[in-house]
C-alpha positions in Angstrom: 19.0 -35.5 -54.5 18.6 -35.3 -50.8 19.6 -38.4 -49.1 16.3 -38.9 -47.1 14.5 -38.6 -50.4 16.3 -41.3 -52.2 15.4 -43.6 -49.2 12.2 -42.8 -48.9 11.6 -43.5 -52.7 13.5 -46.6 -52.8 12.0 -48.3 -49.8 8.4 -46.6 -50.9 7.3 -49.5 -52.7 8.8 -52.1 -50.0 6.2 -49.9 -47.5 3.4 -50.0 -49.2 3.4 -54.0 -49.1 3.3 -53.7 -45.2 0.0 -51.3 -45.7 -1.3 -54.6 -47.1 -0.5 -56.3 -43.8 -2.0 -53.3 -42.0 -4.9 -53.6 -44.3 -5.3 -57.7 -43.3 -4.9 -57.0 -39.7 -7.2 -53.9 -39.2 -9.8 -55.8 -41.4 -9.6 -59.0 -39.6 -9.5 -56.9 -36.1 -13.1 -54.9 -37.1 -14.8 -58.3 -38.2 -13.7 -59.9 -35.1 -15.3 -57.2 -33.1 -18.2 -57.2 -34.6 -19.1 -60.3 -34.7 -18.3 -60.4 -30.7 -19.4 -56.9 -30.2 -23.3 -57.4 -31.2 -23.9 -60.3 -29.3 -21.8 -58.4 -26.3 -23.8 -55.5 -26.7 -27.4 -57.4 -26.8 -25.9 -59.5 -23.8 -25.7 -56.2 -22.1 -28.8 -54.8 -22.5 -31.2 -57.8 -22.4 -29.3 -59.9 -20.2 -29.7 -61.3 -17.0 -27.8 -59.5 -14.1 -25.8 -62.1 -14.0 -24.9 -62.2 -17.6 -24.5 -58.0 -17.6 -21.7 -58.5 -15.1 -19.7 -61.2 -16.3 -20.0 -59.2 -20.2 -19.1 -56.0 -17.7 -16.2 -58.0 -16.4 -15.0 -58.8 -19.9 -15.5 -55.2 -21.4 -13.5 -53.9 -18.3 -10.6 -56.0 -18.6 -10.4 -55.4 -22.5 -10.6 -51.7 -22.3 -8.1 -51.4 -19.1 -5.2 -53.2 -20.0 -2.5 -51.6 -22.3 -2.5 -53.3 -26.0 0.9 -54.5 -25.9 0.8 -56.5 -22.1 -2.5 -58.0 -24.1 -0.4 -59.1 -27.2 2.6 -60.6 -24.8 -0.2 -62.2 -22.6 -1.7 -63.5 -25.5 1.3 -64.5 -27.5 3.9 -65.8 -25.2 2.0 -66.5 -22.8 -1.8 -68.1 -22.9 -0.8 -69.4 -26.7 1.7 -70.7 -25.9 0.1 -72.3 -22.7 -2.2 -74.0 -24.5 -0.2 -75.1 -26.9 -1.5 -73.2 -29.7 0.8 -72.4 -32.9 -0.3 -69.5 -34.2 1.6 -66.9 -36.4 2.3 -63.3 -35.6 -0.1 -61.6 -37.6 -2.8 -64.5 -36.5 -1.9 -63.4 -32.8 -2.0 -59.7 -33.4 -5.5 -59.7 -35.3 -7.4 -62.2 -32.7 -5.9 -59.4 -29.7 -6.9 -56.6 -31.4 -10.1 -57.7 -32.5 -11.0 -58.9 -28.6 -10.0 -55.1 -27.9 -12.3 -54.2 -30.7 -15.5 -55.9 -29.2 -14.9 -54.3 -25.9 -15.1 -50.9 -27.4 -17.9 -51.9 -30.2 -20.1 -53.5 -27.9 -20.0 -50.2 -25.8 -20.9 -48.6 -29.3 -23.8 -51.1 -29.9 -25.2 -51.1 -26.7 -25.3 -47.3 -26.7 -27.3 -47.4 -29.6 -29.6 -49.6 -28.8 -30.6 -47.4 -25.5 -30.9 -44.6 -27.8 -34.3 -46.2 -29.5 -37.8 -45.7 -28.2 -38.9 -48.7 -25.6 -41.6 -48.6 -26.9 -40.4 -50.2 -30.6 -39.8 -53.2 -28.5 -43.3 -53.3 -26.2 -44.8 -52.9 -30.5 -43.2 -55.7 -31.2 -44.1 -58.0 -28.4 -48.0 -56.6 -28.5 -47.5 -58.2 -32.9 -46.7 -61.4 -31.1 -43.1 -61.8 -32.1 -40.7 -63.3 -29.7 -37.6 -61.5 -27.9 -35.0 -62.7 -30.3 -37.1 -61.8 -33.2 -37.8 -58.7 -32.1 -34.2 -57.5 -31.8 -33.1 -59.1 -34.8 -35.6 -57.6 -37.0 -36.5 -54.3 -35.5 -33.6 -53.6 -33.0 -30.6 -54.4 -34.1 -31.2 -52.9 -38.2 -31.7 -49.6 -36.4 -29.0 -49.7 -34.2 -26.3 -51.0 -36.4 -27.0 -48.0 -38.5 -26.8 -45.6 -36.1 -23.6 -47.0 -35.2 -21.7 -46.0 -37.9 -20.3 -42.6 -37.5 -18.5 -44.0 -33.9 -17.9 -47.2 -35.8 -15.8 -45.1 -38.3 -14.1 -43.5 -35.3 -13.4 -47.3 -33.9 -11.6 -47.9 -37.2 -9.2 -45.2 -37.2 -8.4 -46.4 -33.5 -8.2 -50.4 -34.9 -5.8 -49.0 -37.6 -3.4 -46.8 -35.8 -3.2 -49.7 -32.8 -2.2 -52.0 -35.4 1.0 -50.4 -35.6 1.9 -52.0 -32.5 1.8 -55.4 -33.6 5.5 -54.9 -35.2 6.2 -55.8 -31.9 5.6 -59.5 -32.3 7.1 -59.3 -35.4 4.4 -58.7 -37.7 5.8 -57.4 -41.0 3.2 -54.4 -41.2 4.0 -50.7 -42.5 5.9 -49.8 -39.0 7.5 -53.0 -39.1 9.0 -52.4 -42.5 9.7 -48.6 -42.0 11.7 -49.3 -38.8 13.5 -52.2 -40.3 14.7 -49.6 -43.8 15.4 -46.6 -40.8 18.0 -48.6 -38.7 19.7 -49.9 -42.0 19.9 -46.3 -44.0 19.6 -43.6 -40.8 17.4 -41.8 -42.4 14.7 -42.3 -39.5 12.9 -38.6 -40.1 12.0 -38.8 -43.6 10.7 -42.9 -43.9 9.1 -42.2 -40.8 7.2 -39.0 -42.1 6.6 -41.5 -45.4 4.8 -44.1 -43.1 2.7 -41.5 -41.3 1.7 -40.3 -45.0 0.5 -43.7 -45.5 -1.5 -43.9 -41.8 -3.0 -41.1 -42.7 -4.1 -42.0 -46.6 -5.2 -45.8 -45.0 -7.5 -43.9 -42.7 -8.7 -41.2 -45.5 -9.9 -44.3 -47.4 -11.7 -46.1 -44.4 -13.7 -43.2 -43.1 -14.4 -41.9 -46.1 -16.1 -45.7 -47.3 -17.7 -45.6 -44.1 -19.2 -41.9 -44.5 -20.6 -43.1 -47.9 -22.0 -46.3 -45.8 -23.7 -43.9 -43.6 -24.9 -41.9 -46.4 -26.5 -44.9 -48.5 -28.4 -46.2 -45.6 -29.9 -42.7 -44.3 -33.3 -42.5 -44.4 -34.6 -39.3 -45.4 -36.5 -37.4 -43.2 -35.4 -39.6 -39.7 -33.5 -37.6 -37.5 -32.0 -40.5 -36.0 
């Protein structure tokens, strides 16, 4: 049996624990941005101008720098700065979800300014109040339209995840380079890690196509 194959099936299993890792982080990552990226998104659509720029400001810097200056920045630097002790995959996850919001709230907000003004002018003329308004009719809408580039966002979240081995986060790079230096057989694990990349992000869009399926409503074209 070829050499590459015998690594490749005995470090397979030893792999597939770092996809878990992967898993945590890209999870973690996509809650984190959503839960930043809707009120981000709102901010910068209903917003005062002031508001809109300093939400701009924060989009800007998120989507310009380079992930890895943001995880050294973060990790040895304004962490440790303020003195907070956090672990490696903690770090990663927090960094990667902040990138996360940038790019969902630009996903949100574009799907908000895709519905009719006029669902909003309704729903003032019914009597209910701004915040009511695009909690109950605005945001349903828009969160559903969202999906399709929400599924794209994942795939991105996932394969940026990979550069978290960096800090030292035991995830399936992590894992595949640390087997590669030991055995030399760099071509085949690393082929055997893009299989598993590539099966993660199968499974994620394909949930999220089903997600977009369930909550279609016949007949809407939006």
């Amino acid at each position: 049996m070829p050499e590459g194959l015998v690594a490749v099936l005995n470090a397979f299993p030893y792999m597939l624990e770092g996809s878990l890792v992967t898993v945590g982080v890209v999870v973690g990552a996509m809650a984190l941005g959503f839960c930043l990226g809707v009120p981000l998104a709102v901010g910068l659509v209903y917003g005062p101008l002031w508001l809109r720029r300093l939400l701009g400001f924060y989009v800007w810097i998120f989507r310009g720098v380079p992930l890895l200056v943001l995880l050294f920045l973060f990790y040895f630097g304004l962490f440790s700065l303020l003195a907070i002790n956090l672990s490696a995959f903690a770090a990663g996850t927090i960094v990667l979800g902040l990138i996360s919001s940038a790019y969902q709230s630009q996903i949100f907000r574009g799907a908000i300014l895709s519905l009719p003004e006029g669902q909003f002018k309704a729903a003032r003329a019914l009597g209910m109040s701004d915040f009511k308004a695009i909690l109950f009719i605005i945001l349903p809408q828009s969160l559903r339209l969202s999906i399709p580039a929400w599924s794209n966002e994942y795939s991105i979240v996932l394969k940026d995840s990979a550069v978290t081995y960096a800090l030292g986060v035991a995830e399936i790079m992590a894992r595949t380079h640390f087997v590669a230096s030991r055995t030399y057989q760099h071509l085949p694990l690393y082929l055997a890690a893009g299989v598993i990349y590539l099966g993660l992000t199968y499974v994620g869009v394909k949930s999220l196509r089903l997600l977009e399926e369930k909550v279609k409503i016949p007949g809407y074209a939006q």
